[in-house]
matplotlib code that plots the C-alpha trace (Angstrom):
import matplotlib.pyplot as plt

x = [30.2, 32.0, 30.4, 30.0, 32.4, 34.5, 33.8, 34.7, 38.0, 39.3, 38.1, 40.1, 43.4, 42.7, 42.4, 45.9, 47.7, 46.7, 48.2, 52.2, 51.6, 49.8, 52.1, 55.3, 53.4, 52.3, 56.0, 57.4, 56.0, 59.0, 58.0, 54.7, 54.6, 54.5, 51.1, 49.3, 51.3, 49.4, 46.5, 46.8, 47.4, 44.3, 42.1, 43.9, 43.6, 39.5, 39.4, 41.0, 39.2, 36.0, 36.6, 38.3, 34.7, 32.6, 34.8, 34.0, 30.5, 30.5, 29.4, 32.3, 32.2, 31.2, 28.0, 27.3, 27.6, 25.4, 22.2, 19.6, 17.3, 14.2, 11.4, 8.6, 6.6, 4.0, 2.9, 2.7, -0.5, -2.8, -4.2, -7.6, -6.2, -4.5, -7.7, -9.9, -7.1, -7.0, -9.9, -8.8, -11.3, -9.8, -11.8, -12.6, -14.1, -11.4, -11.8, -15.4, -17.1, -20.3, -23.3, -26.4, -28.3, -30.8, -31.3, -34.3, -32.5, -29.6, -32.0, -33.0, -29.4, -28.7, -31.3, -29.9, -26.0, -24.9, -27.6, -26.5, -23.3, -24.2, -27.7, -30.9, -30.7, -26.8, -26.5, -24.1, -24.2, -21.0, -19.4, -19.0, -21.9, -22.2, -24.4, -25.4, -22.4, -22.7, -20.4, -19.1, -15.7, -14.3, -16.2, -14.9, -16.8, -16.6, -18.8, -17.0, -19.4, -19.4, -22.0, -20.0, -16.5, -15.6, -14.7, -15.2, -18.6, -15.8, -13.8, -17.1, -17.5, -14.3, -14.3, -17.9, -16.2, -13.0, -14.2, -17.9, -19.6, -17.2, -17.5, -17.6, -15.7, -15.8, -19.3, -21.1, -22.1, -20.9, -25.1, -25.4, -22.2, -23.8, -27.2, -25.6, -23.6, -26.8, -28.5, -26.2, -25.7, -29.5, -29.5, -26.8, -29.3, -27.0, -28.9, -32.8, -34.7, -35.6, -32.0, -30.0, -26.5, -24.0, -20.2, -21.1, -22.8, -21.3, -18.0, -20.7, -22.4, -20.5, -20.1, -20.4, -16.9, -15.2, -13.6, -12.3, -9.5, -6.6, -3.0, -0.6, 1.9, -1.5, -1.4, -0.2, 2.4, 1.7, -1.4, -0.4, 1.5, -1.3, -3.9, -2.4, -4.5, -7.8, -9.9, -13.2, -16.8]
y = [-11.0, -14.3, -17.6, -20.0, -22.3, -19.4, -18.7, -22.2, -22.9, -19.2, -20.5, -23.8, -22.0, -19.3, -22.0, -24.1, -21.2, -19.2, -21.5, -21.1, -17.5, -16.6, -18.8, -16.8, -13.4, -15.1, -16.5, -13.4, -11.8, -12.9, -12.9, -14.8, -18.3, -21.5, -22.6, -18.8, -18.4, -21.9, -20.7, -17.1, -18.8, -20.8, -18.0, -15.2, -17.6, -18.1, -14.6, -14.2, -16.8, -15.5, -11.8, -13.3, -15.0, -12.0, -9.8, -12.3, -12.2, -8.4, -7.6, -6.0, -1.9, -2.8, -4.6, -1.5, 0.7, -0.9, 0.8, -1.0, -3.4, -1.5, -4.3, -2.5, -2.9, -0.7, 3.1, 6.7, 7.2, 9.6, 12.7, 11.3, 8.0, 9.8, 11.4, 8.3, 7.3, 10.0, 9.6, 10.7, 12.5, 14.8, 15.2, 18.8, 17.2, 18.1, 15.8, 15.1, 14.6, 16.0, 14.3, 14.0, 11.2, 11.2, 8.3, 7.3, 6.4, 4.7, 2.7, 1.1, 0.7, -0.3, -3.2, -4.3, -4.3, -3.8, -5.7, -9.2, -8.4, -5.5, -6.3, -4.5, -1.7, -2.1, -3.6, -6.3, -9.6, -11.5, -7.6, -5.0, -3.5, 0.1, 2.0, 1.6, 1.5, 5.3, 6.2, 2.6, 3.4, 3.6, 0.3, -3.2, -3.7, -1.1, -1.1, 1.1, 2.0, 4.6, 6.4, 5.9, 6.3, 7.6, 11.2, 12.5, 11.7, 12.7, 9.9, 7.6, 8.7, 7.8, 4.4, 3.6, 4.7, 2.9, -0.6, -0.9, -3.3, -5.9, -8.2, -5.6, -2.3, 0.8, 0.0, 2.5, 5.7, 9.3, 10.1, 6.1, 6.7, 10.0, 7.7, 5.7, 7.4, 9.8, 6.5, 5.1, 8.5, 8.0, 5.3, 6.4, 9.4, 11.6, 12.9, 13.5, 11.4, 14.0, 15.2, 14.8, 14.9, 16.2, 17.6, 21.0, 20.1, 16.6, 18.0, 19.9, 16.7, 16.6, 13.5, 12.3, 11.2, 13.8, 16.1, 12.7, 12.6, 14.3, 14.8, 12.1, 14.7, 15.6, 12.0, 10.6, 8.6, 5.3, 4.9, 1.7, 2.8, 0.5, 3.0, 6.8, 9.8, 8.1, 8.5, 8.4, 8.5]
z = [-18.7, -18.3, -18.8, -16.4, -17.4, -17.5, -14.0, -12.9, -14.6, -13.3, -9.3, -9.5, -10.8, -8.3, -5.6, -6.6, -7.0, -3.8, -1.6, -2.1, -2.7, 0.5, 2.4, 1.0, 2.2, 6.1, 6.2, 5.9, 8.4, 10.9, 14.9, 14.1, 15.2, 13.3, 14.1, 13.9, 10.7, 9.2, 10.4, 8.7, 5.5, 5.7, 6.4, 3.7, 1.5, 1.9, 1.8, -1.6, -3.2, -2.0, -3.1, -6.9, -7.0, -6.2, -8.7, -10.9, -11.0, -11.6, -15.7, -17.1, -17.6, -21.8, -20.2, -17.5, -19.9, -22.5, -23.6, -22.5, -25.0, -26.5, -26.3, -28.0, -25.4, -23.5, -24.7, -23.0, -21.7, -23.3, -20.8, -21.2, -20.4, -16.9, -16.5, -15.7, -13.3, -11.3, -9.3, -6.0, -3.8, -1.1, 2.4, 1.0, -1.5, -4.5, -7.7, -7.2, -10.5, -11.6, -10.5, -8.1, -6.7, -3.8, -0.8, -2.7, -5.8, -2.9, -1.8, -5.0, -5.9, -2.7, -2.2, -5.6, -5.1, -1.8, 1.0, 0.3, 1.8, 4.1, 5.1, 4.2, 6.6, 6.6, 10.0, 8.1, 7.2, 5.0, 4.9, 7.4, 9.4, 7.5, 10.2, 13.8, 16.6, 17.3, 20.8, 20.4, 19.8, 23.4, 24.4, 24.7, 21.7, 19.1, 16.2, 13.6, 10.9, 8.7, 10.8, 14.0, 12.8, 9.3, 9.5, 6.1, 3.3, 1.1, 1.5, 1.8, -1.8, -2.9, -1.8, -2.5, -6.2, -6.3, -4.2, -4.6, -5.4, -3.8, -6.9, -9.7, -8.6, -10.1, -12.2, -10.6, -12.5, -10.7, -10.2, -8.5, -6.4, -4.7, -4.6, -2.7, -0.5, 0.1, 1.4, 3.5, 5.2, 5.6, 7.5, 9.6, 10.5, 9.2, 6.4, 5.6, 3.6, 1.1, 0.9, -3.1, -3.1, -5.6, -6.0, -4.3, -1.3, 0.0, 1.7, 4.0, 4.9, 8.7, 10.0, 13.6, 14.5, 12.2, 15.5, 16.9, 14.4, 15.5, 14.4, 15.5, 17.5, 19.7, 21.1, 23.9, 23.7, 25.3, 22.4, 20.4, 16.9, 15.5, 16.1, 15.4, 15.1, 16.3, 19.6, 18.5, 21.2]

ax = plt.figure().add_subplot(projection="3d")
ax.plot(x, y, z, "-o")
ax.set_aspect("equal")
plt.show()
């Protein structure tokens, strides 16, 4: 690739020499009047200068084809390494870990990590409101809540997991997540208070709103792009 400097010094010759050349081609173009023909050779002339430029800042084919420059930097992960970052949960409940935790056990972790920010009995606070605001959603003031509006305990799960606690993600244990997620499915009255969850049973935890999702090509379509696939009660 050219220097700079290079760069430069090739413009300014480009730009003294354009001008007699072009205005040989324009002049020979007989039938075109004085004045258009001055103005042709300004404007061809721009245009050369400005393509001679751009060709010039193209690398040359030996820099394309190059190999590029090892670094040393980086490794192949390891499949154990890909296996703590998979850790996406499908509504059916695929990729769930092994583990079991009941709402009494939630509500100990709870009270510890999560009701500063969401309150004690999750009515909200600094964070989102977590239960309460059932048949909100078609009011002028919906409460969405994972009681009123979250379709899948799945998915709960999986962002309890991956997000939770809001100032140390992802430190929760498999057994503490299902804790969790078993109490605050409690207080959304979704669950009993004696009830444990774990990998088998969660995905047949049904939840409130889970029929008001629907596929996008169901809707009508004057609802607002901004809120696809929801209806909600």
């Amino acid at each position: 690739m050219q220097r700079h400097s290079e760069r430069v010094s090739v413009y300014w010759q480009l730009r003294r020499a354009q001008a007699p050349n072009v205005r040989q081609l324009v002049n020979a173009m007989c039938g075109v009047p004085k004045s258009i023909r001055a103005h042709l050779t300004r404007s061809v002339g721009a245009c050369l200068i400005v393509l001679a430029t751009a060709f010039l800042g193209m690398p040359s084919r030996t820099a394309l084809g190059a190999p590029a420059q090892v670094y040393g930097l980086g490794a192949i992960p390891s499949d154990t390494e890909v296996r703590a970052w998979d850790i996406s949960i499908s509504p059916d409940g695929d990729g769930l870990p092994k583990g079991r935790g009941t709402v009494q056990q939630g509500a100990d972790i709870y009270s510890i990590r999560c009701a500063e920010c969401h309150g004690q009995q999750g009515e909200g606070g600094d964070a989102e409101a977590l239960a309460g605001g059932h048949r909100t959603l078609r009011s002028p003031r919906p409460l969405k809540t994972v009681g009123s509006y979250w379709p899948y305990s799945t998915t709960v799960w999986d962002y309890v997991n991956r997000a939770m606690p809001f100032d140390r993600p992802g430190m929760l244990t498999a057994d503490q997540v299902y804790a969790v997620v078993a109490y605050v499915l409690f207080l959304n009255g979704i669950v009993e208070q004696a009830a444990e969850l774990n990998e088998d049973n969660l995905a047949d935890v049904i939840m409130p709103n889970r029929d008001s999702f629907v596929p996008a090509q169901e809707l009508d379509p004057v609802i607002e792009p901004s809120r696809p696939g929801i209806q909600g009660q």
